[in-house]
C-alpha positions in Angstrom: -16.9 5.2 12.5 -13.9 2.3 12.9 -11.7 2.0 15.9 -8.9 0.0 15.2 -5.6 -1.3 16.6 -2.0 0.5 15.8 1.2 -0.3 17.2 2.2 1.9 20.1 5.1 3.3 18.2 3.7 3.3 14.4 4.1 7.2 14.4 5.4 8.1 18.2 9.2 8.3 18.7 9.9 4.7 20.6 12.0 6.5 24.0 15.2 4.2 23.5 15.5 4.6 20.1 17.2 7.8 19.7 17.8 7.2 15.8 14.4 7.3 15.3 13.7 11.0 16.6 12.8 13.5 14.0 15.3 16.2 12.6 13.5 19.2 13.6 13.8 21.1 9.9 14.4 25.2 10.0 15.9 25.2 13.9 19.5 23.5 13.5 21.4 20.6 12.3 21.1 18.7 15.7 18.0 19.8 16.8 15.4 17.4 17.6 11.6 16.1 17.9 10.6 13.9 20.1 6.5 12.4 19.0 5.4 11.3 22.0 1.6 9.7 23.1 1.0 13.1 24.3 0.4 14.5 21.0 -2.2 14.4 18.7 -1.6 13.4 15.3 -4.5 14.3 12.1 -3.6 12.8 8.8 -3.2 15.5 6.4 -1.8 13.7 3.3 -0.8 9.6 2.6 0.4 8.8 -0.9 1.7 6.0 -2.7 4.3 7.4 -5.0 4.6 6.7 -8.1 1.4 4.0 -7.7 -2.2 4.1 -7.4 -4.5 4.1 -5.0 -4.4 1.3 -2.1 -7.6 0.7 -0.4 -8.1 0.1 3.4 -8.6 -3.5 2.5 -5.0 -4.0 0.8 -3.7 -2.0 4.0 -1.9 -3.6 6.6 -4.5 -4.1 9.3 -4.9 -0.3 10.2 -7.6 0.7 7.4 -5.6 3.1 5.9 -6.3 4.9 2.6 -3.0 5.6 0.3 -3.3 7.7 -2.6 -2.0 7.3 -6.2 -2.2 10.6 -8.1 1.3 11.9 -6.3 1.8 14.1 -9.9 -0.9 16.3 -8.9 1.6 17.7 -5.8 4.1 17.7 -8.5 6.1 21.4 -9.6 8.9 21.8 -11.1 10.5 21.4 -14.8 9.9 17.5 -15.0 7.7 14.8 -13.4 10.7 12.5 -13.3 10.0 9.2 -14.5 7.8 6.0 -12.9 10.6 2.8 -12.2 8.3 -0.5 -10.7 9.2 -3.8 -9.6 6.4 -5.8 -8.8 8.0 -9.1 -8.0 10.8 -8.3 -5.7 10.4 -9.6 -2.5 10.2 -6.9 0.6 12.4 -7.9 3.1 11.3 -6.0 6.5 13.5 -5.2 9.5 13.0 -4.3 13.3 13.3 -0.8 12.4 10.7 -1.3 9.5 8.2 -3.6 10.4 5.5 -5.0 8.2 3.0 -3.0 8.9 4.4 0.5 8.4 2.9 0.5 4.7 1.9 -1.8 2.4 4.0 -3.9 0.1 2.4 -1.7 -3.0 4.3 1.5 -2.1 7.6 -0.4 -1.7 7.4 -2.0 -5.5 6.7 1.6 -7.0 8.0 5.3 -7.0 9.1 8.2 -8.5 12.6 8.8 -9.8 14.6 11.4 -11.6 15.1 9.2 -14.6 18.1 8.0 -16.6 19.1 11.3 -17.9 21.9 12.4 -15.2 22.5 15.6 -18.0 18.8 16.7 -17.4 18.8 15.9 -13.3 21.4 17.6 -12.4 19.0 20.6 -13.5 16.4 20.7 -11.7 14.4 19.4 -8.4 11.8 16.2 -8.2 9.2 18.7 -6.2 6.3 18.0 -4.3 3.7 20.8 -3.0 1.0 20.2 -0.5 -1.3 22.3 0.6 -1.8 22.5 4.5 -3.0 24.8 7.0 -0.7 27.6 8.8 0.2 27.9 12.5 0.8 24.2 13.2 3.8 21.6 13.2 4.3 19.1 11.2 5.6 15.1 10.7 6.4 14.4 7.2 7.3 10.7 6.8 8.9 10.0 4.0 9.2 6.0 2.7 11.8 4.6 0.4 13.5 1.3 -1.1 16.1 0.4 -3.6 14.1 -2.1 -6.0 15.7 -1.9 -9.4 18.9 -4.5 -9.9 21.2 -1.5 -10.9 21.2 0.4 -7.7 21.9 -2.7 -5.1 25.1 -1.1 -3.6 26.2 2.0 -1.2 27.3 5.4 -3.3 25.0 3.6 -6.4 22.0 6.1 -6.1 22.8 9.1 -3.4 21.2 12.6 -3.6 20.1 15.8 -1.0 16.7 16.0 0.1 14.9 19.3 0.9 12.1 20.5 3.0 10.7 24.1 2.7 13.9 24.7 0.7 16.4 23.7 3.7 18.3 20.8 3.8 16.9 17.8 5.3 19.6 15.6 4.3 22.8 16.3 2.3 23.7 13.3 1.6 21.0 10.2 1.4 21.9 7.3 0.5 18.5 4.4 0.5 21.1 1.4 0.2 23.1 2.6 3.3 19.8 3.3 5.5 17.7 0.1 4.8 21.1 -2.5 4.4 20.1 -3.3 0.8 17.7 -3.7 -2.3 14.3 -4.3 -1.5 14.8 -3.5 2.0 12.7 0.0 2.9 13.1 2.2 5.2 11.4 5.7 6.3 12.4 8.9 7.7 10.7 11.6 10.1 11.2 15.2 9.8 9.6 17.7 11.8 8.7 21.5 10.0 7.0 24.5 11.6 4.5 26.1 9.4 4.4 30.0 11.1 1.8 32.4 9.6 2.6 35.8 9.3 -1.2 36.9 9.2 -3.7 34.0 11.0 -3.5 30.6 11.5 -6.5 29.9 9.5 -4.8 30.5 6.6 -3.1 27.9 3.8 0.4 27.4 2.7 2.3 24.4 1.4 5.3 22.1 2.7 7.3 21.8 -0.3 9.6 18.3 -0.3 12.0 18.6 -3.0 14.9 15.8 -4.0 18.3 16.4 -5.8 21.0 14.0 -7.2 24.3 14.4 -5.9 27.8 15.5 -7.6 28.9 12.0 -9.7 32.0 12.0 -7.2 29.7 10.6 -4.9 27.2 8.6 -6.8 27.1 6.1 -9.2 23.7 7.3 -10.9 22.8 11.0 -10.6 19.3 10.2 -9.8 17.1 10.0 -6.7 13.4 8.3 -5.9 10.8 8.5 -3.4 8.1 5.4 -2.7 5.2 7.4 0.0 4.6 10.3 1.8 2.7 10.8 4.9 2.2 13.8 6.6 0.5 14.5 9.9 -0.8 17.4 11.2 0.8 17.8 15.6 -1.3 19.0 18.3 0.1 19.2 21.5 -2.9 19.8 23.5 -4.4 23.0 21.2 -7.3 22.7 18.6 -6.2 21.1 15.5 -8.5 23.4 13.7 -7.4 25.5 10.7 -8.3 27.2 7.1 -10.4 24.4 6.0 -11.9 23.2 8.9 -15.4 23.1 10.4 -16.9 23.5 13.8 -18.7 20.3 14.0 -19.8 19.0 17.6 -21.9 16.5 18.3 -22.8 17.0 21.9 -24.9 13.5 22.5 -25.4 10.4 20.7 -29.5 10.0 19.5 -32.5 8.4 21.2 -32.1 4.7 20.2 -35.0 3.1 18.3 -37.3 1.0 20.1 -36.1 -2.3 19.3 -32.3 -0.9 20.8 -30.9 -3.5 22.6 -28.6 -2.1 26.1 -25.2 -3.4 26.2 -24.1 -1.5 29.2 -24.0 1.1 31.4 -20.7 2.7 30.5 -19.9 6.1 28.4 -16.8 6.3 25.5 -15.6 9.2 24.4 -13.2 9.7 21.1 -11.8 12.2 20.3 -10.8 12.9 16.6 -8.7 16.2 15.3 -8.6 17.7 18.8 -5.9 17.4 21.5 -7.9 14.9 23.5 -6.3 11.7 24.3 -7.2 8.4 22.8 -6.1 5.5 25.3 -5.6 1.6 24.3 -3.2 1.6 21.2 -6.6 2.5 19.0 -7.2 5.0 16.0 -10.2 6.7 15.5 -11.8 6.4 12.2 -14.8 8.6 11.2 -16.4 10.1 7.6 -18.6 12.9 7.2 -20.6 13.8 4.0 -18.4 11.3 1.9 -14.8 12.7 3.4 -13.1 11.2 6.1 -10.4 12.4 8.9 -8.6 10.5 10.9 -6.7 11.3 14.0 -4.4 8.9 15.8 -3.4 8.7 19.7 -2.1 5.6 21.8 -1.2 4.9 25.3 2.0 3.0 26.3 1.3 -0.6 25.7 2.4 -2.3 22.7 -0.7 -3.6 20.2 0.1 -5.1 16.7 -2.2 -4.9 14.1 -5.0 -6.7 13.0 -4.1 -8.3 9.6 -8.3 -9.6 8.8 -9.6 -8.2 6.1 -13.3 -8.2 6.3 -14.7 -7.4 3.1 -18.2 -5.4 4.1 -15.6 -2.7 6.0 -16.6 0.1 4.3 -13.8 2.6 2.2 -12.7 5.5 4.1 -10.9 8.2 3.0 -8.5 9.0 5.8 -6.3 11.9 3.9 -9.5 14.5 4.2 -8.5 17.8 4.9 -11.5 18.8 6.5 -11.1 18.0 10.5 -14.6 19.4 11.6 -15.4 16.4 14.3 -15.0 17.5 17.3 -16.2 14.7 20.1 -18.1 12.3 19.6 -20.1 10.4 22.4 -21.2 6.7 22.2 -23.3 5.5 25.4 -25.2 2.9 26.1 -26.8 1.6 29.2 -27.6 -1.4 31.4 -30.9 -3.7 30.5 -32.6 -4.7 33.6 -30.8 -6.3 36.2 -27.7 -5.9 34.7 -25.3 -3.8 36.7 -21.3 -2.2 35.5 
């Protein structure tokens, strides 16, 4: 298990910054989704599209685990094509700091490719799998890195979620200010069942260029994908999951040193509140979950790397921790 630092409003919608409120996706145009430290957040998927796989080393201080393989989500007629730039700089802003995702997922993606003849006919597609009966955030990354799409109207196409309209009319270069600038956006979907919750379905994310009236290149391109799994108090339990609970922490050895007389509890996949800016990290039988929660004081990240830290997978499915209690007690003649 890892705790680590986050900053307060890495995934939780900052309350004065109304831009940055989710577009709540199936309920209206205007309707909104506030994230706020009251919910629960379990990372379902994290990739870097396009690219490989980024360690928790190479992350930005939080330990995270991106995925390369995004064509194994992929549907569709065409995979599109692979564009890379691995020398422009990354120029970050307020609204995306440095520590949102690594450099790596802002140098590579996933375009249409040069063909606007064969775009126009279908959809760049992604499918991923996820339980039923829960809402979701789906983050989506881009930036502009290729020298021929460095101005407003160059590369401008629709973006779907679930086969609705996310947003008609998205243009990278007018969101972020310019090439090799990123920037994300936050969409919020309801996955109903019909049957059970503990059942499987799929958020489809789906990208289309737009009519050559409005854009220069009939293409569009994606750089990550995160999406999170929202509890707002209820078990973050589903299909895959598995009732794990460890009610007490084992008899230390006898050469266990007390530290003090104090109790933590984490929490990880369950609505159960994490205070102090920290993530929980834990793995079980070589998979790993994570589930984030914060309280309202700011906390940047830690940008160490410390080698021996060992490689979690935090996109597991699986979410079968429960609670986990670490305690540890006074040595003589100590006191709280």
């Amino acid at each position: 298990m890892e705790v680590v630092s986050m900053p307060t409003y890495l995934y939780y919608t900052p309350p004065q910054e109304q831009d940055k409120v989710p577009q709540f996706i199936g309920i209206g145009p205007t309707d909104l989704f506030k994230i706020t430290t009251s919910f629960s957040l379990e990372t379902v998927h994290r990739l870097n599209v396009g690219g490989g796989a980024i360690s928790p080393a190479e992350d930005t201080g939080m330990y995270r685990t991106w995925f390369g393989d995004d064509q194994t989500y992929i549907v569709g007629a065409s995979q599109g094509a692979l564009p890379l730039n691995l020398s422009v700089p990354i120029k970050y802003t307020k609204s995306t700091p440095d520590y949102v995702a690594p450099d790596k997922v802002y140098r590579t993606g996933r375009s249409m490719g040069m063909s606007a003849e064969e775009n126009v006919k279908y959809n760049l597609t992604w499918k991923l799998p996820v339980d039923m009966g829960f809402k979701y955030l789906i983050r989506l990354h881009f930036c502009e890195f290729e020298s021929e799409v460095t101005e407003r109207s160059d590369r401008e196409f629709t973006i779907f979620i679930n086969n609705l309209t996310a947003d008609a009319y998205f243009d990278v270069i007018s969101w972020s200010g310019g090439n090799g600038i990123p920037v994300y956006e936050d969409y919020v979907v309801m996955m109903e069942s019909e049957w059970s919750e503990k059942e499987r379905g799929y958020v489809l994310v789906a990208l289309h260029p737009n009519d050559r009236s409005r854009t220069r290149h009939q293409d569009a391109i994606l750089n990550g994908l995160e999406i999170f799994k929202i509890s707002d108090g209820t078990d973050l339990a589903g299909a895959s999951s598995e009732n794990i609970v460890v009610l007490d922490s084992p008899k230390p050895p006898d050469s266990f040193t007390p530290l003090g007389k104090k109790q933590l509890v984490f929490a990880s996949a369950i609505g159960v509140g994490l205070g102090g800016g920290m993530a929980v990290i834990m793995a079980h039988g070589g998979a790993g979950v994570s589930s984030w929660r914060c309280d309202t004081h700011d906390h940047t990240p830690r940008r160490e790397v410390h080698e021996h830290s060992p490689r979690l997978q935090m996109g597991c499915e699986s979410c079968g921790f429960r609670v986990v209690q670490i305690r540890y007690n006074n040595g003589p003649g100590q006191s709280d």
